[in-house]
Every structure is written in structure tokens, then in C-alpha cells.
VOTI-560284 format. One record per residue (C-alpha): x, y, z. Coordinates in nm, 2 decimals, m for minus. Layout:
residues N
[[X, Y, Z]];
...
***
This chain:
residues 455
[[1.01, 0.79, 4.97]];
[[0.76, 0.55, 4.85]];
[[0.86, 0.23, 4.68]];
[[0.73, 0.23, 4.27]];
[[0.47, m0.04, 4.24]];
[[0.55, m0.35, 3.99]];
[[0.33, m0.45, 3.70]];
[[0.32, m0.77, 3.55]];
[[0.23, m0.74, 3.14]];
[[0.15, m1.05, 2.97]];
[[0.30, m1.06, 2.63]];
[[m0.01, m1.29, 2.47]];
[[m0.25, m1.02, 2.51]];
[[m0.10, m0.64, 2.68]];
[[m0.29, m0.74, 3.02]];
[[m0.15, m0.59, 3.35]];
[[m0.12, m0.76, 3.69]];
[[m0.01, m0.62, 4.01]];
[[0.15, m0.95, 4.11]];
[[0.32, m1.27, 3.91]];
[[0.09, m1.56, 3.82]];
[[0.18, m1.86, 3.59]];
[[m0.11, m1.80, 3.38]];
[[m0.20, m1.45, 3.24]];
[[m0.62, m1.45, 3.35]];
[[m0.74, m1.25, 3.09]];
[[m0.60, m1.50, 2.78]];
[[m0.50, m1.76, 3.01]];
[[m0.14, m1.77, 2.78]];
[[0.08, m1.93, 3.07]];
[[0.40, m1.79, 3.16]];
[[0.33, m1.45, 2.97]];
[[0.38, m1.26, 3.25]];
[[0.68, m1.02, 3.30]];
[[0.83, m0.70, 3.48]];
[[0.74, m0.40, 3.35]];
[[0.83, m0.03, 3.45]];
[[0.49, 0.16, 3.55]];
[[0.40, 0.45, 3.34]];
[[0.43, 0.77, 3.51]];
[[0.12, 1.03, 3.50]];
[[0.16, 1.32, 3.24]];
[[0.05, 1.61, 3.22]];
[[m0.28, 1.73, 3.40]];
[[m0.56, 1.47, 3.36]];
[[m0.34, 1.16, 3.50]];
[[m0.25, 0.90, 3.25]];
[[m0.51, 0.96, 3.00]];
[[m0.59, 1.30, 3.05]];
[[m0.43, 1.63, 2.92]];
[[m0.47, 1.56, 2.55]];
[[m0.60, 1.87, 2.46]];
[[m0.30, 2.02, 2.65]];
[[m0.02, 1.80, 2.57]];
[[0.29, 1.99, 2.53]];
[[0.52, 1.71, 2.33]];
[[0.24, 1.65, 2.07]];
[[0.43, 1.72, 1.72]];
[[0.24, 1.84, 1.43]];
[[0.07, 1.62, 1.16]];
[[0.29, 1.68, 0.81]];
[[0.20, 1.56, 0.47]];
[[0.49, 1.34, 0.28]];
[[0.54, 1.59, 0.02]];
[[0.61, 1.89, 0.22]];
[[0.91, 1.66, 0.42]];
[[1.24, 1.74, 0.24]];
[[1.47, 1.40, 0.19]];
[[1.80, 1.49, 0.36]];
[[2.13, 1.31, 0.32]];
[[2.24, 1.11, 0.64]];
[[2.56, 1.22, 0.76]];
[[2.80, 0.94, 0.79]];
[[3.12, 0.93, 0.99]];
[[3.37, 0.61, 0.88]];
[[3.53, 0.38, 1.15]];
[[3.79, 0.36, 1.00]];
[[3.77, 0.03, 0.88]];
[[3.66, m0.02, 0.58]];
[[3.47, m0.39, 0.59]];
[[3.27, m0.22, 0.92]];
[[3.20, 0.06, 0.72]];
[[3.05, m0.18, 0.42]];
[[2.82, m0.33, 0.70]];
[[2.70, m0.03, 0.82]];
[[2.60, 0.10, 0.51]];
[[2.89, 0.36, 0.50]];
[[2.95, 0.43, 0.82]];
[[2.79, 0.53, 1.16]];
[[2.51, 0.77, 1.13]];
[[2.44, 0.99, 1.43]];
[[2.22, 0.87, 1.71]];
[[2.19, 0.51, 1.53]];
[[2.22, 0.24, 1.77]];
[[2.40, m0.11, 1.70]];
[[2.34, m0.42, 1.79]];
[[2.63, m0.70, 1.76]];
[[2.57, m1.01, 1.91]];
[[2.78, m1.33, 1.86]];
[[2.96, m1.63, 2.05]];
[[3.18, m1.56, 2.35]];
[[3.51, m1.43, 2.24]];
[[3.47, m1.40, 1.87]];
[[3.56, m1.06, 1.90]];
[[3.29, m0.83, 1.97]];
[[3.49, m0.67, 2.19]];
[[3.82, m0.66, 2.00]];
[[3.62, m0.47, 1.72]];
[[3.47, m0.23, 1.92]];
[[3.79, m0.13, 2.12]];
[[3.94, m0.08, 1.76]];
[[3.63, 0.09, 1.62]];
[[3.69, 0.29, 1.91]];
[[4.05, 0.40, 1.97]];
[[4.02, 0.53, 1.59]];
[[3.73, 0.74, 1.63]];
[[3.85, 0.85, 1.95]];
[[4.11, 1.04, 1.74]];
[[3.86, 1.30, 1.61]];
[[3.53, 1.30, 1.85]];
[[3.48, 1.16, 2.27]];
[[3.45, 0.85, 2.26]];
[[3.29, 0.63, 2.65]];
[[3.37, 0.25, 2.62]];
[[3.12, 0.13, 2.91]];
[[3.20, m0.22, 3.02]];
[[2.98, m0.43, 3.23]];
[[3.15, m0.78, 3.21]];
[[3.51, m0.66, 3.24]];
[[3.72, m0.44, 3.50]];
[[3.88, m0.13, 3.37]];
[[4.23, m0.31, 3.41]];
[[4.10, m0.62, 3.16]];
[[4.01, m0.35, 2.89]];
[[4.36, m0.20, 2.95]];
[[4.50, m0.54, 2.90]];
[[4.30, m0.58, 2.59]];
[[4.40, m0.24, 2.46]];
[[4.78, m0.31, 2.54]];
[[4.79, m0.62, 2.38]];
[[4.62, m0.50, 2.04]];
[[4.87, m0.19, 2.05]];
[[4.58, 0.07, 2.15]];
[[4.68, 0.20, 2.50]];
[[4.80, 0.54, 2.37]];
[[4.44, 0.61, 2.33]];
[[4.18, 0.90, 2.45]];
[[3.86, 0.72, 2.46]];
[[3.69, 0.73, 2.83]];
[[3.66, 0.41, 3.05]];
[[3.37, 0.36, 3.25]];
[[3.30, 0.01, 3.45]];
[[2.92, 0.02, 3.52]];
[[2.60, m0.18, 3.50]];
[[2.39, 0.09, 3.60]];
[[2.17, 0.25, 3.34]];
[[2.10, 0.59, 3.54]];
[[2.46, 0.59, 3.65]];
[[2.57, 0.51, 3.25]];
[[2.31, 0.81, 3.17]];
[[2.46, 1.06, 3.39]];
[[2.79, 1.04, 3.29]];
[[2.71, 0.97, 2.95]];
[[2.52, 1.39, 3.00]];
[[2.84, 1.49, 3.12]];
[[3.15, 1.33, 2.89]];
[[2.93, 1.38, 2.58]];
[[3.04, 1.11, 2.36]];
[[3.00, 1.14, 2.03]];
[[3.01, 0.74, 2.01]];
[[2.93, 0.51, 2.31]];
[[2.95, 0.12, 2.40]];
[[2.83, m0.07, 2.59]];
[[2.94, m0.39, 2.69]];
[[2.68, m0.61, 2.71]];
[[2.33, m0.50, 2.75]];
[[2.25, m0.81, 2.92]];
[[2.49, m0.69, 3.25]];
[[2.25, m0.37, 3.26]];
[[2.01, m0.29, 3.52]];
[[1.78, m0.01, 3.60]];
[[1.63, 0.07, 3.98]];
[[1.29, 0.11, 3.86]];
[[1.24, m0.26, 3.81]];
[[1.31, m0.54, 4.10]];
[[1.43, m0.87, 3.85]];
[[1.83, m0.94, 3.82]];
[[2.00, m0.79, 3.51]];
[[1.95, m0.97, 3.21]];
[[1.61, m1.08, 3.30]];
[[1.39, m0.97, 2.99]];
[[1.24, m0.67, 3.16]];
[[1.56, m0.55, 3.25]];
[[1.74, m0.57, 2.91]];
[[1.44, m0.44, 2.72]];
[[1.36, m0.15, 2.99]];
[[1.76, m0.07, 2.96]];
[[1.80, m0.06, 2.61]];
[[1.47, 0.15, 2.60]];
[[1.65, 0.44, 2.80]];
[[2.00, 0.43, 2.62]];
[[1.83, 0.45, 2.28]];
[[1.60, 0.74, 2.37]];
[[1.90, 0.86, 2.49]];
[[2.07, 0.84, 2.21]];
[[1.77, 1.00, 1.98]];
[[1.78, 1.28, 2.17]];
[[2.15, 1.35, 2.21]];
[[2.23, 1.21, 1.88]];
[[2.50, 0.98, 2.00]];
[[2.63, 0.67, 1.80]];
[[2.52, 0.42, 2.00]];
[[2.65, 0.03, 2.04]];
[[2.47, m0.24, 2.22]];
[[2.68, m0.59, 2.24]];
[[2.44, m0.85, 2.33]];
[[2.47, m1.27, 2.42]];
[[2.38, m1.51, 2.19]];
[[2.16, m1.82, 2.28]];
[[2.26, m2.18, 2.17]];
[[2.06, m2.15, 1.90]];
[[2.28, m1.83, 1.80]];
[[2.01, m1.59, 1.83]];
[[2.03, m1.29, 2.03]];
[[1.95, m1.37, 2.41]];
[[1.70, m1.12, 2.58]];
[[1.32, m1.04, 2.42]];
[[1.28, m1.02, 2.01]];
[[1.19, m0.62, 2.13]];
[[1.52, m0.56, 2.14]];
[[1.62, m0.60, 1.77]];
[[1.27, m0.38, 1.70]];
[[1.44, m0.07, 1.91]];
[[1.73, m0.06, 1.75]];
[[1.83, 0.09, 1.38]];
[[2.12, m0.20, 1.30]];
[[2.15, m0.54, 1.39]];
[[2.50, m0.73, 1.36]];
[[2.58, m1.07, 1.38]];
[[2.96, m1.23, 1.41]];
[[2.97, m1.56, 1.29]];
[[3.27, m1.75, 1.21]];
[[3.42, m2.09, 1.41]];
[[3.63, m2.00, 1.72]];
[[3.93, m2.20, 1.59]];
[[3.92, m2.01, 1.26]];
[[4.12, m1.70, 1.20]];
[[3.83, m1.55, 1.00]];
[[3.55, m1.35, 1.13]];
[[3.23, m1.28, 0.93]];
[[2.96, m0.95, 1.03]];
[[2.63, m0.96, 0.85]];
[[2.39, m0.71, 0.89]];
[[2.05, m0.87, 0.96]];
[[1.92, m0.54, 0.98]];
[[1.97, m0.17, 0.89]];
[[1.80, 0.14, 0.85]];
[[2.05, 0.31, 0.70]];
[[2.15, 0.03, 0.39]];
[[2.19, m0.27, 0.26]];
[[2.11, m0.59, 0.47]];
[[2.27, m0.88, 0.41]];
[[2.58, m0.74, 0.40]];
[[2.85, m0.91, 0.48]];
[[3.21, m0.83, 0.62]];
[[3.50, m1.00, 0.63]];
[[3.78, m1.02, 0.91]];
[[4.07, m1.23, 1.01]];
[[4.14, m1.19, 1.40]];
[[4.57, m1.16, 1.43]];
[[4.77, m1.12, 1.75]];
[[4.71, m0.71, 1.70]];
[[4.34, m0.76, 1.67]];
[[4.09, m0.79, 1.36]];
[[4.18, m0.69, 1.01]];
[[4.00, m0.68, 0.77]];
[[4.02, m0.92, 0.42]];
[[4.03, m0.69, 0.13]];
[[3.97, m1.02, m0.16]];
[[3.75, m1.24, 0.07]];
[[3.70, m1.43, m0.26]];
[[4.07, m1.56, m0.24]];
[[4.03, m1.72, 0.14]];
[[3.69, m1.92, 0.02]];
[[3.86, m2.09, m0.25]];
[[4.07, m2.45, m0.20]];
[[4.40, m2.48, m0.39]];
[[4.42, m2.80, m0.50]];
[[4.71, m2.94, m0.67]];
[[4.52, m3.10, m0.90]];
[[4.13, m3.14, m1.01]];
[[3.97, m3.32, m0.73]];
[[3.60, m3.46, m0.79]];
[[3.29, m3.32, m0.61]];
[[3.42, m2.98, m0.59]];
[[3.27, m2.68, m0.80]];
[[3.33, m2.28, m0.75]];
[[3.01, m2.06, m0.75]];
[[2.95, m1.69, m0.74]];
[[2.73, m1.61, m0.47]];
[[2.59, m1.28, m0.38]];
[[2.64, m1.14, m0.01]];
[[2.43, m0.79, m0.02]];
[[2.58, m0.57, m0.29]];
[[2.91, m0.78, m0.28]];
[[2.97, m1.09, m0.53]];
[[3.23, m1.41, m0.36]];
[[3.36, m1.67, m0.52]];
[[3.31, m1.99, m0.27]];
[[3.39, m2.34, m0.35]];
[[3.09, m2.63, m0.28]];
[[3.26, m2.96, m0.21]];
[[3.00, m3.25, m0.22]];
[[3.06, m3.64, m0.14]];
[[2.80, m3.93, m0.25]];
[[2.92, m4.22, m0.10]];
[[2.73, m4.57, m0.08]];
[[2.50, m4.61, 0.22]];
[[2.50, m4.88, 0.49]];
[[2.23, m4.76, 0.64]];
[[1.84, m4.77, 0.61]];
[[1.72, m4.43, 0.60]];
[[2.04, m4.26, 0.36]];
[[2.21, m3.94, 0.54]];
[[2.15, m3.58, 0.38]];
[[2.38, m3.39, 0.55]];
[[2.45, m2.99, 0.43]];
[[2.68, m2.75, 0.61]];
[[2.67, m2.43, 0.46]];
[[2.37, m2.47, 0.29]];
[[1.97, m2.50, 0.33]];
[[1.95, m2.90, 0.40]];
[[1.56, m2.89, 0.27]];
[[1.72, m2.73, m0.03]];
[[1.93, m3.01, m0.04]];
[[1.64, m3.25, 0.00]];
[[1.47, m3.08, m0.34]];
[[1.72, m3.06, m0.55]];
[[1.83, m3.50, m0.50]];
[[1.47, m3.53, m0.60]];
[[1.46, m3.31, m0.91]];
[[1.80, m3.49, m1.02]];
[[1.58, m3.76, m0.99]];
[[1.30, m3.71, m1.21]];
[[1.46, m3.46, m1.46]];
[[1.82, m3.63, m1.48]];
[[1.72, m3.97, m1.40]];
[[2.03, m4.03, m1.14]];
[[1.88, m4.22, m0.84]];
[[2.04, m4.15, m0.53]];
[[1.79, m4.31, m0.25]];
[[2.11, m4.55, m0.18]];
[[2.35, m4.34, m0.11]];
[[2.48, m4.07, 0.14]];
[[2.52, m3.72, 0.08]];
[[2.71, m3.45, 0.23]];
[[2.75, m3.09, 0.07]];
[[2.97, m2.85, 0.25]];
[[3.09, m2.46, 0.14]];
[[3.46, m2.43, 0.22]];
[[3.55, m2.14, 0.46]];
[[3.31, m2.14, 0.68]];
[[3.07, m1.89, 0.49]];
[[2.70, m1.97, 0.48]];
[[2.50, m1.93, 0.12]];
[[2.11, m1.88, 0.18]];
[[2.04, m1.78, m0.18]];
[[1.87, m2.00, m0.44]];
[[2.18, m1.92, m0.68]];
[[2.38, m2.21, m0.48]];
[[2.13, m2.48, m0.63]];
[[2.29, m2.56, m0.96]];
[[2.67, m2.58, m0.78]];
[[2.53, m2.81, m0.57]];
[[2.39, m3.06, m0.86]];
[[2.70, m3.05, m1.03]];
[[2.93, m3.11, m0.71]];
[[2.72, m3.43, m0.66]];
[[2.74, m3.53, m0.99]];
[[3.09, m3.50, m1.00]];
[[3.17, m3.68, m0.67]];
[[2.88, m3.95, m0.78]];
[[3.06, m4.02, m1.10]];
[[3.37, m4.01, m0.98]];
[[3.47, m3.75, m1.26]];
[[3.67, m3.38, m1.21]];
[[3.51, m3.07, m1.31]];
[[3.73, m2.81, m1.51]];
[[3.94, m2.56, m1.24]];
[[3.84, m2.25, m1.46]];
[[3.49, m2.37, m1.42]];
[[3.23, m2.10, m1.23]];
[[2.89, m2.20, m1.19]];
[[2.56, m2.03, m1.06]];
[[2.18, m2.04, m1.13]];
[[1.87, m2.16, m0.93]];
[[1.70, m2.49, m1.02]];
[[1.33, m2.52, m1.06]];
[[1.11, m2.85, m0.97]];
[[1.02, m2.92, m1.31]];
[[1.38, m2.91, m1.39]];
[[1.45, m2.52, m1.56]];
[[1.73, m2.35, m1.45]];
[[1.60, m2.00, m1.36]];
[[1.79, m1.71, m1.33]];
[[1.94, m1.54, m1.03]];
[[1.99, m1.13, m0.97]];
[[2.33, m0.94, m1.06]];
[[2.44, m1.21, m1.29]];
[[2.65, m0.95, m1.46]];
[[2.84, m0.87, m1.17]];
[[2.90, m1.20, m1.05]];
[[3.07, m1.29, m1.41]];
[[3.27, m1.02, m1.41]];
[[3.39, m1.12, m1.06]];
[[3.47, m1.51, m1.23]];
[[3.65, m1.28, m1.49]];
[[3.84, m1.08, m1.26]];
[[3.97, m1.39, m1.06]];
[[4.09, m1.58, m1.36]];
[[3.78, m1.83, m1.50]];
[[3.75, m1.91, m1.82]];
[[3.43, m2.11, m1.84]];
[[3.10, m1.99, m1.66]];
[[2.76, m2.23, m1.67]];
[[2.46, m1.99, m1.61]];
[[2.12, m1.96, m1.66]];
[[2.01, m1.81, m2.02]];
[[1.88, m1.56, m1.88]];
[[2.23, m1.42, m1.69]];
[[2.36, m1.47, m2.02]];
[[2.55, m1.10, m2.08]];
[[2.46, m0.96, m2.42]];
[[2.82, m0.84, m2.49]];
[[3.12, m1.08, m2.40]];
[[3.33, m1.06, m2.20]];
[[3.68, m1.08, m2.22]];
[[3.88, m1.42, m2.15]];
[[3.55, m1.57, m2.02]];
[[3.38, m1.82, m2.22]];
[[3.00, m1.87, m2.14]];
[[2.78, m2.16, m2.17]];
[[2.38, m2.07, m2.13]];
[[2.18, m2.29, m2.01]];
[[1.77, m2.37, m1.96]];
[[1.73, m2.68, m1.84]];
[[1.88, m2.95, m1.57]];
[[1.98, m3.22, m1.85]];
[[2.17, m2.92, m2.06]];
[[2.39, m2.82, m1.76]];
[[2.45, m3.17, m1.66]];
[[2.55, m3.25, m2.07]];
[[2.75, m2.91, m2.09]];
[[3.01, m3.08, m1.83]];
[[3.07, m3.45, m1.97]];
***
């Protein structure tokens, strides 16, 4: 049989070449080219013809006559996936999780599996491990006694077929980057490999309705490895994050079709696999045995879900030329802007002096909501003075030195409330109309009020 011909598509500009060049010569982008699969003919007419004819073409419907229909949900079983996914896996919705090596994609998806595996077929498709490593995996958590299906292949026409014959009604596989298909000549995990493979397991997917997920690498920048298609193909994308030598695991959804992004999930990885934090608040918080300065709890908001996380800050004198701003945890521009509006609307110089901000736990805050926290941390490690324990503060600080509000403020105080704080610093705005119980409030509007309402 004939060997398929190769294309070459440059990414710049859509232009094909029969062969690989270092510069794409209709745009002259270089290194654009990559493998693509040829399209096949369809229909009568070749390529392009056949329109008239076409036997797939779907009819055109106006928005009005398309009845809204509930998505069907089926729970993992575990409740802080569930909150990620938006309530749990949807049929034929594919998943992407990506994360460092052994964070515990893995460990999740083994669990995720062996409890769904109870009610429905479940196919755990592993391309990096042998059949024997999963078994040691599953052994070790306490999930050998388990029916899902075990398939080591890297494949994608080989994962299709059996896939067409067990009939999973939830499939992984482990990683997309080990997956190959025949039709294209590069080495799995080139970028026309992964993005031609993940192509065919999420049409098959649509079409067989499937819950599909897709565990992919992570560069050293932390971004998924393999072309920025990928994330556009799929209906959920996952992220682990969390350090190695911590016990706790965080999942934000970057990305979902079926709810809420930005939501974030909370694990702690044991010796029996991940569980899952019920009061995440509780792990983000220091216990310190007495007031400490530079330390100030917030209430920030991850997707429908309000923590408490404690912002440590130190301003020590510098020794150096250009003064360190160093933020972990936080946006370090952010950081930047808000030492210069201390500046000019509270009149505390800083330009000699290093700063450090951190957020305790691990947990990153990329809301605005952070920015009055942050002040008064460095205020209080500046002036060398404690804040109150039962303080909670939260609010977004303007340039010309307002303190704006942020969204949910309600929920977030009843959150302080729940958790045992008894004074809350917040923007006027946030300001509840009706009290609430135990919690004393103090509104603020501007920079020089908030810094006045803690001497």
C-alpha cells in the first residue's frame, strides 16, 4: 500500500509544504513549519467538491427554537474534584490535568477511577507506566480490589479500538505526550503528534459520549508542554500546583465549559493517596503563640469559594544599591505599585529598604482584594508593631490612594465570622448593611484611614 504523503503547515500564516524548511516561504516566519496529517478527499468532487451533496452537513437553527437542557453530571466521588469540575464529570467532556512530576496526577486519577469503576466501565490507559507499576500504585493506596480495565498502550488506533470494544463510560489516559498515531512520521510528543492524538480521542469522545481525561507534562515555566491547541480542544483544563515537599495539593480549573473557573480544590496527599481538606481555611492560617509583626489574615476569593490566608511581610534595612522587592504568592508589579502609593498617599518612604511579602501555605492570590493586606503587613513589620489576631482584612487599593471595593464582600465576612474574627477592615463599599453577629466592622475609603484604623 502506498505510504500517506507528509505536509508541513506553518503556524504564522496556514501555508502548506511538502517538505521541512527553516523558513515558511510564503510569510518567511522561521521555524513555523510542522507535521501535519493530510486531509483525506470527501465525498464526490475531491477535497473541495461535493458541497451540494454533503451528507454530514447539519441544518442551520435559530437560537430561540434550541431548548436549554440540563447537563447531566455524574460525581467522582470526591467532593473537592467534584467542586473543580463544576459538579462533576459531564458526558463526553474531556480533561486536561497537567502538573509537576509526581504531584499526583496519577494518584488522583487511579482514585477518581476505582470509585467510578463501582457503577460504570471504567479503561485506565497508561503510556509512561507498565501494568505491574499501576498495580503497585493501586496496592499501595488500598485500590487493588478494583474493576476498572488496564490497558498499557501508546497507540492512538490501538487505544481507539479497544476503547470501541470495552465501552468505558470514563477513560484516562496517561500522558498524552507518550501518544502516537501512524499517520504522521515525528516521535511521540512532538507537537504534531500530541495535537493530531488528542484530536482523535476527543472526537472520539463526542461521538461516543465518553468522559474523557488527558494528563499532560508541564514545561519549566509550569505551562502545559505540547502546542497551546491542545487547551482549545478540550472542555476542562486542570492544573496541580502545590510544592513536592508539601503534603497539600491544590487543582484550579483554568478552564471549564461546564462552570466556574478559578476554582480551586484542596488536597493533602497521605500514605493511602489524596484526601481531600474539607476547611482549607484552617491549613492557610499560622498559629502563633503570640502576635508576631508583619503578619495580617485576608479573605481572598478562589472561584465561588472564600479562604482565609495569612500575608506575612518583612521590611528590613537594605545594604544594597538597587533595594530587593521580592513577593511569593503574590503579583511582584502589584507589589511594586502599592510601595509607591504608600509613598505618596501615606508618606512612608521605603526606597531604603528590602521587602519581601509571602502568603503562607503555599496558595497563590491573583486578585486585587490582596492589596490592602499587603500595606498593612508592611506596615506592621516596618514599624515593628503587631496587628490584632482577630483582625481580617481585604479591599483593593487605588493609585490615588482610595480603597475600592472587591466582589462577594458579604461572603467573605461571613467566612471571618464563621472562623472566629472579631474585627474586619474593608472597603465602605463591602460594608454589609445589617451586622453581623460577633464581628465588628471598620469601613474604610481611603489609604491614610486604614493605616489610622490600626495604630
Amino acid at each position: 500500500m502506498a505510504k500517506a504523503k507528509v505536509l508541513y503547515s506553518c503556524s504564522a500564516c496556514g501555508a502548506t509544504s511538502p517538505k521541512w524548511m527553516g523558513q515558511c516561504g510564503d510569510c518567511g516566519a522561521w521555524n513555523t513549519l510542522s507535521e501535519v496529517a493530510p486531509a483525506a478527499p470527501t465525498g464526490r468532487g475531491g477535497r473541495f467538491g461535493g458541497f451540494a451533496g454533503s451528507a454530514g452537513a447539519q441544518p442551520v437553527q435559530r437560537l430561540a427554537e434550541v431548548s436549554p437542557e440540563d447537563v447531566a453530571r455524574t460525581p467522582t466521588g470526591i467532593g473537592e474534584f467534584d467542586r473543580v469540575l463544576g459538579g462533576g464529570l459531564v458526558p463526553g467532556s474531556v480533561v486536561l490535568i497537567g502538573g509537576d512530576p509526581g504531584i499526583g496526577k496519577s494518584t488522583l486519577l487511579l482514585q477518581t477511577l476505582v470509585g467510578m469503576g463501582r457503577d460504570g466501565r471504567a479503561l485506565y490507559v497508561t503510556g509512561e507506566e507498565s501494568l505491574q507499576q499501576v498495580s503497585l500504585r493501586a496496592h499501595r493506596l488500598g485500590l487493588a480490589a478494583s474493576d476498572i480495565r488496564l490497558l498499557s498502550e501508546t497507540r492512538v488506533e490501538n487505544i481507539l479500538a479497544t476503547a470501541a470494544k470495552e465501552r468505558p463510560e470514563v477513560m484516562v489516559v496517561d500522558s498524552i505526550q507518550t501518544v502516537y498515531t501512524e499517520e504522521l512520521q515525528s516521535a511521540p510528543g512532538a507537537v504534531a503528534q500530541v495535537r493530531e492524538s488528542a484530536a482523535q480521542l476527543v472526537r472520539h469522545a463526542k461521538q461516543t459520549g465518553v468522559a474523557l481525561f488527558l494528563v499532560g507534562h508541564v514545561t519549566k515555566e509550569g505551562t502545559l508542554a505540547g502546542p497551546r491547541v491542545l487547551e482549545h480542544m478540550v472542555d476542562t483544563v486542570l492544573y496541580f500546583e502545590g510544592d513536592a515537599g508539601s503534603r497539600y495539593r491544590l487543582i484550579r480549573a483554568f478552564k471549564n465549559r461546564f462552570g466556574a473557573v478559578n476554582e480551586l480544590g484542596v488536597f493533602a496527599m497521605t500514605d493511602r493517596g489524596l484526601r481531600e481538606v474539607n476547611n482549607p481555611s484552617a491549613i492557610f492560617l499560622s498559629r502563633h503563640d503570640e502576635p508576631v509583626p508583619g503578619s495580617v489574615v485576608m479573605v481572598t476569593l478562589e472561584g465561588s469559594r472564600p479562604l482565609l490566608v495569612e500575608v506575612q511581610a518583612l521590611v528590613d534595612e537594605s545594604h544594597l544599591g538597587n533595594p530587593r522587592r521580592i513577593s511569593t504568592g503574590l503579583e511582584h508589579n502589584r507589589l511594586a505599585m502599592l510601595l509607591a502609593v504608600l509613598h505618596r498617599h501615606g508618606g512612608v518612604a521605603t526606597f531604603d529598604q528590602d521587602v519581601f511579602v509571602n502568603v503562607v501555605g503555599g496558595v497563590r492570590v491573583t486578585e486585587t482584594g490582596a492589596d490592602l493586606a499587603m500595606v498593612l503587613a508592611m506596615m506592621s513589620s516596618l514599624r515593628n508593631r503587631t496587628l490584632a489576631q482577630d483582625l481580617v482584612v481585604f479591599g483593593e487599593v487605588g493609585l490615588a490612594g482610595e480603597i475600592r471595593p472587591v466582589p462577594s464582600g458579604q461572603e467573605r465576612l461571613h467566612e471571618a465570622a464563621k472562623h472566629g474574627f472579631k474585627r474586619a477592615i474593608v472597603p465602605k463599599a463591602n460594608a454589609p448593611r445589617q451586622p453581623i453577629e460577633g464581628l465588628q466592622i471598620t469601613p474604610v475609603t481611603r489609604l491614610h484611614e486604614a493605616l489610622s484604623a490600626v495604630e
